[in-house]
C-alpha positions in Angstrom: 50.3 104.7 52.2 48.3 108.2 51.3 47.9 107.0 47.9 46.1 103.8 49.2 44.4 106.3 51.3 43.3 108.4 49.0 41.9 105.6 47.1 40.2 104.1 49.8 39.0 107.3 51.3 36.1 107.4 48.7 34.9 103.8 49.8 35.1 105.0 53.3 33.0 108.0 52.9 30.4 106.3 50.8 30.4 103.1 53.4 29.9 105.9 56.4 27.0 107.9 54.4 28.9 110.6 53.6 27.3 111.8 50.1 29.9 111.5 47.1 29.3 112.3 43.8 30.8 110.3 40.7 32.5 113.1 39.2 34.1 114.1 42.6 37.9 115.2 43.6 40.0 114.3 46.9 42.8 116.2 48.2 44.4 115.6 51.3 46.2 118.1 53.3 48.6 117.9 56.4 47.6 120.8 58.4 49.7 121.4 61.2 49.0 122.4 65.2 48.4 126.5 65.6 49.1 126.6 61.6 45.8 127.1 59.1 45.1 126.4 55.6 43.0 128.3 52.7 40.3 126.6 50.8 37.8 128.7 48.6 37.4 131.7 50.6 37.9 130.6 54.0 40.8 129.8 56.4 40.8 126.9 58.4 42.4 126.7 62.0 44.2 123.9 63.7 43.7 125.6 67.2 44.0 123.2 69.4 44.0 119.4 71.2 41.7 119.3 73.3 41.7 115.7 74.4 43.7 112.5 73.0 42.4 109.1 74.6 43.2 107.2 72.0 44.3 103.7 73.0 48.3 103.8 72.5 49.5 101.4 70.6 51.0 98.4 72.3 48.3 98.4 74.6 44.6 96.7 75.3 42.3 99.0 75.8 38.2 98.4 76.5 37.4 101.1 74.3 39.7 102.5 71.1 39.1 106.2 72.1 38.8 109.2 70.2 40.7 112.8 70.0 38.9 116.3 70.0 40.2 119.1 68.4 39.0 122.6 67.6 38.9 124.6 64.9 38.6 128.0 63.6 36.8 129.3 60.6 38.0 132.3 59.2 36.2 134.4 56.8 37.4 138.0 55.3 40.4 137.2 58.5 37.5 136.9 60.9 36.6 133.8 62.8 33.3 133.0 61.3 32.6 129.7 63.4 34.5 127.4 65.8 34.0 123.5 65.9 34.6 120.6 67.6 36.1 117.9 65.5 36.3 114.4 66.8 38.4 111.8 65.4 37.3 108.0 66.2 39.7 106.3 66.9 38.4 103.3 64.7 39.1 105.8 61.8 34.7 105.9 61.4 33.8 108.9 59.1 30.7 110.9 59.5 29.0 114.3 58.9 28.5 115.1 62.1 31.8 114.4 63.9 33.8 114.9 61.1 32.7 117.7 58.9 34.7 121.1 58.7 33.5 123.0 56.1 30.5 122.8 53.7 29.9 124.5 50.5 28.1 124.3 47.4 31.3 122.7 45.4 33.8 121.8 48.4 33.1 119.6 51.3 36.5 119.3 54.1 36.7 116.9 56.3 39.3 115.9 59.6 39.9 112.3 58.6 42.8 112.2 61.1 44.9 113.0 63.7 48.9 112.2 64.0 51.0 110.9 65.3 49.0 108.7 67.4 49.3 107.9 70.8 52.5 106.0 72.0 52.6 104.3 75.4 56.1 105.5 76.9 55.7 109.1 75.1 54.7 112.0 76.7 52.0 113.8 74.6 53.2 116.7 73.0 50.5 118.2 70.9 52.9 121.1 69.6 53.7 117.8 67.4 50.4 117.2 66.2 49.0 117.8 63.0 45.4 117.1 61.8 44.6 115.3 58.1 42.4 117.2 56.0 40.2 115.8 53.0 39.1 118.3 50.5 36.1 117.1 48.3 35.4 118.9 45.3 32.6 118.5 43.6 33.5 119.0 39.6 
């Protein structure tokens, strides 16, 4: 399943005008709740859930819902910048919802957020983890 991710994920970004080059790279990452990851010279933050209304599965829903999480930048091990990531629940990709971190070579992007929503469960977000793409530009 990632790998058919992973080579879908470039359709995806180009088909929701996210700018990919030819010569590009995609990782993806599991970054779990309260933990953080390195990438170049920054450290990214999986703070915190701070709304799921995903439509659970099993369920009809008028709208599909999204999730918001936050995140912290860290820089030198001080936050450098705090976002608000939102993850459509129709898995739609964009700059402005979606984007993490920016660089010259390395673009990272939330591109999902597990597990998702389950009728008869109880949300526990200390569960959670967020999917991170890494695009580097070679």
């Amino acid at each position: 399943m990632k790998l058919l991710f992973a080579l879908l994920l470039p359709v995806l970004l180009w088909s929701q005008k996210i700018q990919t080059a030819a010569d590009s790279t995609i990782i993806i990452s599991k970054l779990n709740y309260k933990k953080s990851i390195s990438i170049e010279n920054i450290n990214i933050k999986f703070e915190e859930v701070l709304s799921d209304s995903r439509c659970p599965k099993n369920v009809q829903c008028v709208w599909a819902g999204e999730a918001k999480v936050l995140i912290e930048i860290y820089k030198n091990g001080i936050i450098d910048n705090i976002k608000e990531i939102i993850i459509d629940a129709k898995g739609i990709l964009n700059d402005t919802s979606n984007l993490i971190y920016v660089s010259n070579t390395t673009k990272v992007y939330a591109t999902g957020l597990y597990p998702y929503p389950i009728t008869s469960e109880k949300k526990d977000f200390e569960t959670y983890y967020l999917e991170i793409s890494v695009l580097t530009i070679n």
